[in-house]
Every structure is written in C-alpha cells, then in structure tokens.
TORPA-4810 file (N, C-alpha, C, O; in nm, 3 decimals):
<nodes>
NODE_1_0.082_-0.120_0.000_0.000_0.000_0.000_0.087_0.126_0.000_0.058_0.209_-0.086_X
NODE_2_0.189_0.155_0.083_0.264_0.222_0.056_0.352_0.261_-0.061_0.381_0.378_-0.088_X
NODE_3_0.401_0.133_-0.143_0.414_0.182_-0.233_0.353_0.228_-0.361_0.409_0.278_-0.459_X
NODE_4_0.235_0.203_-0.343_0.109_0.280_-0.446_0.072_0.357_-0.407_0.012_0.418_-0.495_X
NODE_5_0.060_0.439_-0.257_0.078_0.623_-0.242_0.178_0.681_-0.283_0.157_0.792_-0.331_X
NODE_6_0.308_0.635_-0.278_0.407_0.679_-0.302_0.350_0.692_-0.540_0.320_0.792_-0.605_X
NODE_7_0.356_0.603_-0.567_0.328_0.650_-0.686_0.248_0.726_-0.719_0.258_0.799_-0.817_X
NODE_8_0.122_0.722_-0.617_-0.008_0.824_-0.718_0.072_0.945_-0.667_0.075_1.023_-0.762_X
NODE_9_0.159_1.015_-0.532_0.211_1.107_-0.528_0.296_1.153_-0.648_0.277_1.261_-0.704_X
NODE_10_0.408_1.048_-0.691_0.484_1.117_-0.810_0.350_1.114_-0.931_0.378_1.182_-1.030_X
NODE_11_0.272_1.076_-0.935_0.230_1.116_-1.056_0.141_1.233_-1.059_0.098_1.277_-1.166_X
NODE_12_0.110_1.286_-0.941_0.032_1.388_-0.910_0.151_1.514_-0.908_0.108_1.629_-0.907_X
NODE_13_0.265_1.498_-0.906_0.373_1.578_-0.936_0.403_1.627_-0.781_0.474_1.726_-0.763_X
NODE_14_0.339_1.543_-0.653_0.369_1.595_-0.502_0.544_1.600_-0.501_0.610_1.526_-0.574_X
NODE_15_0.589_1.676_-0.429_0.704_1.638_-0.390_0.747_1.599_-0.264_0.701_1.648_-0.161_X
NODE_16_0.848_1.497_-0.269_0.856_1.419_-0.136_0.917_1.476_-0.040_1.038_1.458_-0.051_X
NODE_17_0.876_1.565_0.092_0.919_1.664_0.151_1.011_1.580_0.230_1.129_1.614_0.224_X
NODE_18_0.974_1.449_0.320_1.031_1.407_0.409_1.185_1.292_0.354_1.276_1.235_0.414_X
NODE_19_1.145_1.303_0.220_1.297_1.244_0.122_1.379_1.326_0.129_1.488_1.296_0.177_X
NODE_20_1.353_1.469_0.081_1.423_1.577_0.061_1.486_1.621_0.159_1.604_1.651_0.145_X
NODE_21_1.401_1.638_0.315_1.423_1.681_0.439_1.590_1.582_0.501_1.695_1.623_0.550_X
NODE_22_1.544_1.453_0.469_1.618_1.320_0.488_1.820_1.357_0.398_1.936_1.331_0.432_X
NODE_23_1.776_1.404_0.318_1.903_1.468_0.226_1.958_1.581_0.231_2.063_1.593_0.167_X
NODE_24_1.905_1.700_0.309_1.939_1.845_0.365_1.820_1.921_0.391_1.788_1.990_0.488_X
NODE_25_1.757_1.892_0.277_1.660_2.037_0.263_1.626_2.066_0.380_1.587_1.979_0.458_X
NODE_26_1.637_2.216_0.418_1.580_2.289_0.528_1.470_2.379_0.508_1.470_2.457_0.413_X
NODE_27_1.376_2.373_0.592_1.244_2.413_0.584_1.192_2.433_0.715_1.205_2.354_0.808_X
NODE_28_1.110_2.585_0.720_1.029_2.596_0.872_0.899_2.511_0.841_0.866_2.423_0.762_X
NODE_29_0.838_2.589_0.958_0.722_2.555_0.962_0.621_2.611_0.901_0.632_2.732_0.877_X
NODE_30_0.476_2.530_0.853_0.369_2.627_0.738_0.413_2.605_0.612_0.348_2.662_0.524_X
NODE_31_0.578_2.485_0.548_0.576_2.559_0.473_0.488_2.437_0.376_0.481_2.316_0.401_X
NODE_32_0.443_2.489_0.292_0.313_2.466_0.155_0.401_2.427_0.029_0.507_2.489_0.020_X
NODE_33_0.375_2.339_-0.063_0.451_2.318_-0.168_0.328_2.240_-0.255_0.300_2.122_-0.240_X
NODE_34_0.255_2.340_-0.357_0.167_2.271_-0.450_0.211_2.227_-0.566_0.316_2.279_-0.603_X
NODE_35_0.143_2.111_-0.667_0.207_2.011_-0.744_0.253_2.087_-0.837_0.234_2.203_-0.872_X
NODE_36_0.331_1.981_-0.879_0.442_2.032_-0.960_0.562_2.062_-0.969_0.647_2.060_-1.059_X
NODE_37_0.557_2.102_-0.827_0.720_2.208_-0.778_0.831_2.078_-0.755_0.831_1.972_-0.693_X
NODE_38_0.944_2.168_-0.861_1.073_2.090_-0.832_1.161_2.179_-0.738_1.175_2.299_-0.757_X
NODE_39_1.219_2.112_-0.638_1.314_2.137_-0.552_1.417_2.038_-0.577_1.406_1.915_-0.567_X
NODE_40_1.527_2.113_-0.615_1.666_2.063_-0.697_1.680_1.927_-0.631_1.791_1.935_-0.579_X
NODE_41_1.631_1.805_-0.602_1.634_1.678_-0.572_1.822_1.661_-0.535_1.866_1.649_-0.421_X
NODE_42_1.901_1.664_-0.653_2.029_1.668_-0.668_2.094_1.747_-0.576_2.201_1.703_-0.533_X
NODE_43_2.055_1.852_-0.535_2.168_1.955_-0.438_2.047_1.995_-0.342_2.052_2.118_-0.336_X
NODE_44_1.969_1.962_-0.283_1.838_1.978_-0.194_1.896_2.059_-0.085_1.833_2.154_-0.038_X
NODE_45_2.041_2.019_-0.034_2.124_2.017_0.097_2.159_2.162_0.058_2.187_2.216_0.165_X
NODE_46_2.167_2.224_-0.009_2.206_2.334_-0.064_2.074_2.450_-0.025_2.110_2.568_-0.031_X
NODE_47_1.982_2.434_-0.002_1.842_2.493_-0.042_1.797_2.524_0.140_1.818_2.449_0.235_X
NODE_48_1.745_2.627_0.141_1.673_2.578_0.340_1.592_2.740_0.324_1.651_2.841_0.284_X
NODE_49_1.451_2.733_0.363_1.355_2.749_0.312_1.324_2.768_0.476_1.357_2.700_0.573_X
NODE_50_1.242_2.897_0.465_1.156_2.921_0.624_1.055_2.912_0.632_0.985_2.846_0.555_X
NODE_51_1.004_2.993_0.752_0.809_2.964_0.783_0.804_3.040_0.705_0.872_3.126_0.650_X
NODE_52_0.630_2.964_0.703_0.549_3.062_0.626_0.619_3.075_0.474_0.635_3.183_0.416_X
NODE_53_0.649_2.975_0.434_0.659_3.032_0.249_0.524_2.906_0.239_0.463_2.821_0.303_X
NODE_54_0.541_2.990_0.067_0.436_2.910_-0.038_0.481_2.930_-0.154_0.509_3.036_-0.211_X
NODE_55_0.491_2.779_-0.200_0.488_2.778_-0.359_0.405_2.741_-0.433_0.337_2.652_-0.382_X
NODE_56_0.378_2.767_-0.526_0.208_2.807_-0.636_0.278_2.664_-0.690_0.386_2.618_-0.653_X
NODE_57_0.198_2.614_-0.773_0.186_2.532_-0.876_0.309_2.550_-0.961_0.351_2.656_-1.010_X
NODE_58_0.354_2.441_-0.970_0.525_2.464_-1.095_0.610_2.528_-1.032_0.654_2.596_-1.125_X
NODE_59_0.663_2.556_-0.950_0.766_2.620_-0.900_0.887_2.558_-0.892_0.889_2.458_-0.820_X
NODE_60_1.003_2.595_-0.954_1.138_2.523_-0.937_1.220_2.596_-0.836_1.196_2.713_-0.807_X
NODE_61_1.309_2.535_-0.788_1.419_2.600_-0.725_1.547_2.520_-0.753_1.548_2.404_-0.714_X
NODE_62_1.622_2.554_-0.795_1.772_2.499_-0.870_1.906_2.604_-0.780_1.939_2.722_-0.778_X
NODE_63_1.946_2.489_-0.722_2.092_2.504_-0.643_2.205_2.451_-0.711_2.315_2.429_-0.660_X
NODE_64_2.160_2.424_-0.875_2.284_2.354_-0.956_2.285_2.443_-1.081_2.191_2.510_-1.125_X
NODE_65_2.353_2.437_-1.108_2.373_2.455_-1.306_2.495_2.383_-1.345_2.607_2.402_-1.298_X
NODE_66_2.455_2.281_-1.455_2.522_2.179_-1.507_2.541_2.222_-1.619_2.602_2.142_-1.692_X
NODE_67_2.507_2.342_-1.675_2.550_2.377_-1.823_2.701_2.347_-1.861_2.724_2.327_-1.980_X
NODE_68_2.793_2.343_-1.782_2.916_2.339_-1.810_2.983_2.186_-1.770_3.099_2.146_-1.778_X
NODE_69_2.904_2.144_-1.740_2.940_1.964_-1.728_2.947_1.898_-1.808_2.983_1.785_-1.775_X
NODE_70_2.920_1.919_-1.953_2.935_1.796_-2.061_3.097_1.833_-2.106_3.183_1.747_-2.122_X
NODE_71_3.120_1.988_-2.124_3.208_2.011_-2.196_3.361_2.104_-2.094_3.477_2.128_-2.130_X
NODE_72_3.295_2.129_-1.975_3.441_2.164_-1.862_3.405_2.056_-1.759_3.442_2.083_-1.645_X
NODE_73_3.337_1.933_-1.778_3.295_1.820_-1.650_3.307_1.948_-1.521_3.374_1.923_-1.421_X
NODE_74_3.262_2.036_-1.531_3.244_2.099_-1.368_3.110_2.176_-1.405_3.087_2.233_-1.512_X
NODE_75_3.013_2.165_-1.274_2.872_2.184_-1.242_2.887_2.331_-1.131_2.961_2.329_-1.033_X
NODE_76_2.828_2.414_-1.158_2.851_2.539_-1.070_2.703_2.512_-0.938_2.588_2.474_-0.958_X
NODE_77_2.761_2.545_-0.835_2.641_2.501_-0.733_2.669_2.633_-0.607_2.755_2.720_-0.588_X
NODE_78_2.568_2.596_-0.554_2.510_2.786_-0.497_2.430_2.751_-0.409_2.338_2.673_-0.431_X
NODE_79_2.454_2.802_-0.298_2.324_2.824_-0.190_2.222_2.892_-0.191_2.237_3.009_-0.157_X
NODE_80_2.054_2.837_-0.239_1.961_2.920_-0.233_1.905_2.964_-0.072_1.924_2.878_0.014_X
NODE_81_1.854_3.062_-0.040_1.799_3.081_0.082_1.638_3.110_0.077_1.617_3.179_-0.023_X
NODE_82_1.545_3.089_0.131_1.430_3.170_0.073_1.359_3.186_0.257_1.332_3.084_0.320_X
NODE_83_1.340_3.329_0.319_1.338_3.358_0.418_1.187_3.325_0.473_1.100_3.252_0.427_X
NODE_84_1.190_3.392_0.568_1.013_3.392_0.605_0.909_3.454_0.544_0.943_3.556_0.484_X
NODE_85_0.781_3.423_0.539_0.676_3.505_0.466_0.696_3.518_0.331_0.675_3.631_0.288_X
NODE_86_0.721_3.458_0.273_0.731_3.433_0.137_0.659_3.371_0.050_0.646_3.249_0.063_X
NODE_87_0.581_3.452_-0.080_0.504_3.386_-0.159_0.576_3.379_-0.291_0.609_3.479_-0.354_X
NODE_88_0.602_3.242_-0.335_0.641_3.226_-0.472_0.555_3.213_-0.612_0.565_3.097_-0.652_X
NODE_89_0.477_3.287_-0.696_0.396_3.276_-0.771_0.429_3.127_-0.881_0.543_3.093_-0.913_X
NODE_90_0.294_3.050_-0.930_0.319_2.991_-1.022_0.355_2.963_-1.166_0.293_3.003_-1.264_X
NODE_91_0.488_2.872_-1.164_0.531_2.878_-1.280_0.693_2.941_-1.226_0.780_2.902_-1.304_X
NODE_92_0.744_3.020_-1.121_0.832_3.110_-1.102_0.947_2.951_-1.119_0.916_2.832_-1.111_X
NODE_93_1.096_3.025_-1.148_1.227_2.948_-1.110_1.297_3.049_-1.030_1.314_3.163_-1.073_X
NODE_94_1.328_3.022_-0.944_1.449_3.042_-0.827_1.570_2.952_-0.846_1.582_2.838_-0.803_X
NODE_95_1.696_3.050_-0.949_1.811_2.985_-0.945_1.922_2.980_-0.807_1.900_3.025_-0.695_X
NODE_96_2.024_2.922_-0.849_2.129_2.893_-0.774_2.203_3.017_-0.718_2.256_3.080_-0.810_X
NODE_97_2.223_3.075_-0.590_2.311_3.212_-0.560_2.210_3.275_-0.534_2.236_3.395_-0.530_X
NODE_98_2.059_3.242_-0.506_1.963_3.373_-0.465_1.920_3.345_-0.339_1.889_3.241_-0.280_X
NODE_99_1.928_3.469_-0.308_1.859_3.501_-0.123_1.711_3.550_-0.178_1.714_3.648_-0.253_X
NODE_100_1.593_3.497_-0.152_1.473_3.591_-0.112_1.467_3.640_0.021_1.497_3.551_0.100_X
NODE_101_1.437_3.757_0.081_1.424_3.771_0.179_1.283_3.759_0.261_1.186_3.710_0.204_X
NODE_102_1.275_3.805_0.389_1.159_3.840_0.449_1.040_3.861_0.399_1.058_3.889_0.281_X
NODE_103_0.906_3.865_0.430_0.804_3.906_0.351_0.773_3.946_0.214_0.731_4.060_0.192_X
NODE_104_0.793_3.849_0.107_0.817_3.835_-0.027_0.751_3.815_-0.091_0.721_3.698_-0.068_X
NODE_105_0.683_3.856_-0.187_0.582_3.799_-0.297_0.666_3.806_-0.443_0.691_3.910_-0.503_X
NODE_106_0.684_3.744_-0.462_0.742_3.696_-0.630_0.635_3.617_-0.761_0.604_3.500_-0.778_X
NODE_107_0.605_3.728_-0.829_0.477_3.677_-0.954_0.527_3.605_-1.031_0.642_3.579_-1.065_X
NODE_108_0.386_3.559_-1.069_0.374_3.384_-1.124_0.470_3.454_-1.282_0.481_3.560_-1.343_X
NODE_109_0.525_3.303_-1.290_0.591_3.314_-1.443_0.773_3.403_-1.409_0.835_3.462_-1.497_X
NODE_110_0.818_3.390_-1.270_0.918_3.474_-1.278_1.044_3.436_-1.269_1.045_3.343_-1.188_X
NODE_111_1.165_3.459_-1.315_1.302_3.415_-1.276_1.380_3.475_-1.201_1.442_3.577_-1.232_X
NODE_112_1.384_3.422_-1.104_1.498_3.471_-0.950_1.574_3.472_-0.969_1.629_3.373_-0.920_X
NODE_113_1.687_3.574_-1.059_1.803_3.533_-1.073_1.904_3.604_-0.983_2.016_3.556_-0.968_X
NODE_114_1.858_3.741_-0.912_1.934_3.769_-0.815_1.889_3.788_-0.700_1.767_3.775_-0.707_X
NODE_115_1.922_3.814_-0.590_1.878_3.844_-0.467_1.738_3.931_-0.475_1.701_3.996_-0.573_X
NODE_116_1.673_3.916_-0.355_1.530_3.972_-0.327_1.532_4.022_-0.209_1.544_3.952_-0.108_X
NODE_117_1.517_4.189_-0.206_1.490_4.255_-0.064_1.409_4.200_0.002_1.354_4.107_-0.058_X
NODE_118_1.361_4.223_0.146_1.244_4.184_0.230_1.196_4.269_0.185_1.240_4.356_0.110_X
NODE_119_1.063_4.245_0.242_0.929_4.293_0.192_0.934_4.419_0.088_0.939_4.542_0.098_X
NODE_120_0.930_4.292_-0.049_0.927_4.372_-0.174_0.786_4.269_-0.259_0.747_4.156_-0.230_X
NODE_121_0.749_4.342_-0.345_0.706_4.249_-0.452_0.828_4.250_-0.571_0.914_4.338_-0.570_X
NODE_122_0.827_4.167_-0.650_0.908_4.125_-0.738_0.908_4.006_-0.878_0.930_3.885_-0.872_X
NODE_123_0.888_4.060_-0.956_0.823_4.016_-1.090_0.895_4.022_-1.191_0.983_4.106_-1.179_X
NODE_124_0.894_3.943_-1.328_0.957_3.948_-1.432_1.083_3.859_-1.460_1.161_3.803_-1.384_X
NODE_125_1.076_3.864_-1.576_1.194_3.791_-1.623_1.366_3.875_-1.698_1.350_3.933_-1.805_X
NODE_126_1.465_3.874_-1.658_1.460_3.863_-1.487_1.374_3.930_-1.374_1.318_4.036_-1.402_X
NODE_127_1.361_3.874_-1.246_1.265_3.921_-1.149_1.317_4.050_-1.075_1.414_4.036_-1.001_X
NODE_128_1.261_4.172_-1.088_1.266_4.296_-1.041_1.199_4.349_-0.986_1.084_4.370_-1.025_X
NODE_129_1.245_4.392_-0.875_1.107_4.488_-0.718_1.064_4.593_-0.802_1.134_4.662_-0.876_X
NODE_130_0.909_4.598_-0.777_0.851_4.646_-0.889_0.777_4.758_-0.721_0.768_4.880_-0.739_X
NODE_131_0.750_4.721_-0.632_0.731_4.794_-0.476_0.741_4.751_-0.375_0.804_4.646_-0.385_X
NODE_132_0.712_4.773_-0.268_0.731_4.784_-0.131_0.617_4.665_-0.120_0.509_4.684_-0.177_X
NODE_133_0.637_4.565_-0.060_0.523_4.475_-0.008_0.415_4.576_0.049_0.315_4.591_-0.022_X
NODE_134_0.420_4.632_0.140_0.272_4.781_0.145_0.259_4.785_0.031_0.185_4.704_-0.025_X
NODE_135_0.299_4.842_-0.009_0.224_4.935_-0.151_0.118_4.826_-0.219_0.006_4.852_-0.261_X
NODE_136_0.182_4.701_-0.221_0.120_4.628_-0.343_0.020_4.568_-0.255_-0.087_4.539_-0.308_X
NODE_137_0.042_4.536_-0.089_-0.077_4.489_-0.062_-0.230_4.613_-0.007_-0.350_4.585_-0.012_X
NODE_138_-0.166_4.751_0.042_-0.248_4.826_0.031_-0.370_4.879_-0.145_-0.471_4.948_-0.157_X
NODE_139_-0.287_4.805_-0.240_-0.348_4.815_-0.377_-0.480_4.724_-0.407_-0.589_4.728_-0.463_X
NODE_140_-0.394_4.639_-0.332_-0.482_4.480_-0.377_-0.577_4.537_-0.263_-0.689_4.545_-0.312_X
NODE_141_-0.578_4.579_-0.134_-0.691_4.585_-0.047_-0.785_4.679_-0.115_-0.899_4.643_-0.145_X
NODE_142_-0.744_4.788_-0.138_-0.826_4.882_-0.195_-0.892_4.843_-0.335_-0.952_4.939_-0.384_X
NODE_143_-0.895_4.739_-0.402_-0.953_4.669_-0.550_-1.040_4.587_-0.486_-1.137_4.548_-0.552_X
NODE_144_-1.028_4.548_-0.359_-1.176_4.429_-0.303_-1.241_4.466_-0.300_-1.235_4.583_-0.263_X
NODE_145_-1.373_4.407_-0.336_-1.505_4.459_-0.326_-1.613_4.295_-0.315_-1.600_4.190_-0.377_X
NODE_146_-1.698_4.328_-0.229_-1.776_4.202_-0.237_-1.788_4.116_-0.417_-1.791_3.995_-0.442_X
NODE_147_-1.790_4.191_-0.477_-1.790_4.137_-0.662_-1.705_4.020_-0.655_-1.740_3.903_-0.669_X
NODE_148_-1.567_4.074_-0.627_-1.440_3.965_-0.656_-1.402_3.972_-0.533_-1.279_3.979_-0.528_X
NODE_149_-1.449_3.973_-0.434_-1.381_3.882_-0.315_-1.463_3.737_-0.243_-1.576_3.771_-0.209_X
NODE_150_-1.439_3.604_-0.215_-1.507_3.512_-0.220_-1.507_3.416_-0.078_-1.418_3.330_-0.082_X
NODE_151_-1.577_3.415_0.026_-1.540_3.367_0.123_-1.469_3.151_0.148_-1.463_3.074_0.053_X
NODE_152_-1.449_3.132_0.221_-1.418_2.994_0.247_-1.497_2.890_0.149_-1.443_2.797_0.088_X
NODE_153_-1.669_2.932_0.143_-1.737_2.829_0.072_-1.737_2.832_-0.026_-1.824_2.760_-0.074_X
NODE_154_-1.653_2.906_-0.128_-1.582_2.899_-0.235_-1.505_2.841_-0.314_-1.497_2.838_-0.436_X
NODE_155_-1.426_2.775_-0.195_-1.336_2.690_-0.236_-1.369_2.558_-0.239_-1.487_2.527_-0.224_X
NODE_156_-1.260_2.447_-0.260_-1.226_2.322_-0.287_-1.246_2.232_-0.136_-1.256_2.111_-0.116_X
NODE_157_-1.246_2.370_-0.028_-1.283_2.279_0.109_-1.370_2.322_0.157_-1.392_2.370_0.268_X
NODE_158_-1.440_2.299_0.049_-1.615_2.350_0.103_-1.651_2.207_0.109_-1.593_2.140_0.024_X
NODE_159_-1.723_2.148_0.177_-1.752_1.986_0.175_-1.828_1.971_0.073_-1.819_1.869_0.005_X
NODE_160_-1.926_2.082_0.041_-2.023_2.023_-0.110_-1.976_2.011_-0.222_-2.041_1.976_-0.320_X
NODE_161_-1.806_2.048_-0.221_-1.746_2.061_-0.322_-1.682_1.923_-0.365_-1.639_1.889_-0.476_X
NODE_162_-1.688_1.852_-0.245_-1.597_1.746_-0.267_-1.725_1.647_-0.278_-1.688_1.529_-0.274_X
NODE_163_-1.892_1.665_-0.292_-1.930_1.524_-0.351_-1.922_1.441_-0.442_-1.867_1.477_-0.546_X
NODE_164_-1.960_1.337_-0.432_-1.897_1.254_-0.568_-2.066_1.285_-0.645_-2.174_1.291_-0.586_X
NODE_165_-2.043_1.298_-0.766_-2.221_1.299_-0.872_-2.248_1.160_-0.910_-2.349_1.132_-0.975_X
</nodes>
C-alpha cells in the first residue's frame, strides 16, 4: 500500500518533503509546496527554506547549473535561501546564488536570478522589485469589493465541493 501512495504522489507531481528533508533540505514551519514544484532533488542540501513560504503550482528551485558539465565536467552550485513570509507565484524558477528575503511575494511566471529585498514584490523575467510589499498589498486591499472577493465556501474545502455525482 505504501508503495502505491508513493506513486499516485509522483504522478500527481507531489514532492517528497520528508525524502528531501532526509538529504538536507531545510524548511520551517507552514511551509506549503503545491504540485508540480521541483526542488533541486540533486543539491536539496544546498536549499533551506523558512516559515510561512508558499509555492504556487510549478515552481522550481535549482541550487545547480550543469551547463558546463558535458564540456568543462564541472557543475557550478550555490546556496539558495528563501526567508520567512514568502510567496512564490506559479510557474516562477528560483536559481542557484539567490537570497529571497523576508516578507516576499514573487509573480507567477518569474526568474529569481538575483537576490530579493524583504518585503518587496518582485516580478519578471529577470525578477525585479517592482514595490514595497505595502504598496502592493495596500493596492490589492483597496480593488476588493464584495464582486471579486469570495469567502471559504468557495473553495475546494467546502464539503459540497468534494461530492462525488
């Protein structure tokens, strides 16, 4: 039985936190990792991750680059850090040599290729503080309106959501 959770997990694209944990990866507490997300399996020990992050759907994080391994056999490898309060949008890559800091939001579709102030937002390819974590969440508060804002029974853990038809 175990090993047929273990498969429907890889095929659901879960990643195996307590494999990873088992090999270095460091991680607080809270932290969230939805399917899809690769965490550099290969250099994991390299990677350590605080409370309170979240990663969206597809999210990579790479503590290696092997571009130069077929043809100088040497692999360049880097300590990622990614601090507390941190949201990683889906689809984002976080390469090798980046600090995110403190209270972070990083938009979906983005590449981390250098360091990230605390509480910044930060977007694009490459990913650039675009404002002040305030700014962007005083924006987003001020755009709610009962229209597009949606309480708990909205979601996927609404129990009526989960009947079978």
């Amino acid at each position: 039985m175990k090993f047929l959770k273990m498969i429907i997990a890889r095929v659901r694209g879960e990643v195996n936190l307590a494999k990873l944990r088992n090999r270095g990866l460091i991680f607080g507490e809270n932290f969230k990792v939805m399917g899809g997300c690769i965490i550099d399996p290969s250099h994991c020990w390299h990677i350590s991750i605080g409370n309170n992050v979240t990663l969206a759907p597809r999210v990579h994080i790479l503590a290696h680059d092997a571009s130069t391994k077929t043809i100088l056999n040497y692999t360049k490898v880097r300590n990622v850090r990614i601090e507390d309060n941190v949201f990683i949008g889906a689809g984002s890559i976080v390469l090798m040599g980046v600090t995110i800091g403190d209270n972070v939001v990083i938009g979906a579709g983005s590449i981390v290729s250098r360091n990230i102030p605390s509480n910044s937002l930060a977007v694009g390819n490459p990913a650039k503080v675009v404002c002040s974590l305030d700014e962007y969440l005083a924006k987003e508060k001020q755009l709610m309106t009962p229209e597009n804002t949606f309480s708990e029974e909205y979601t996927l853990r609404n129990p009526h959501f989960n009947k079978t038809q």
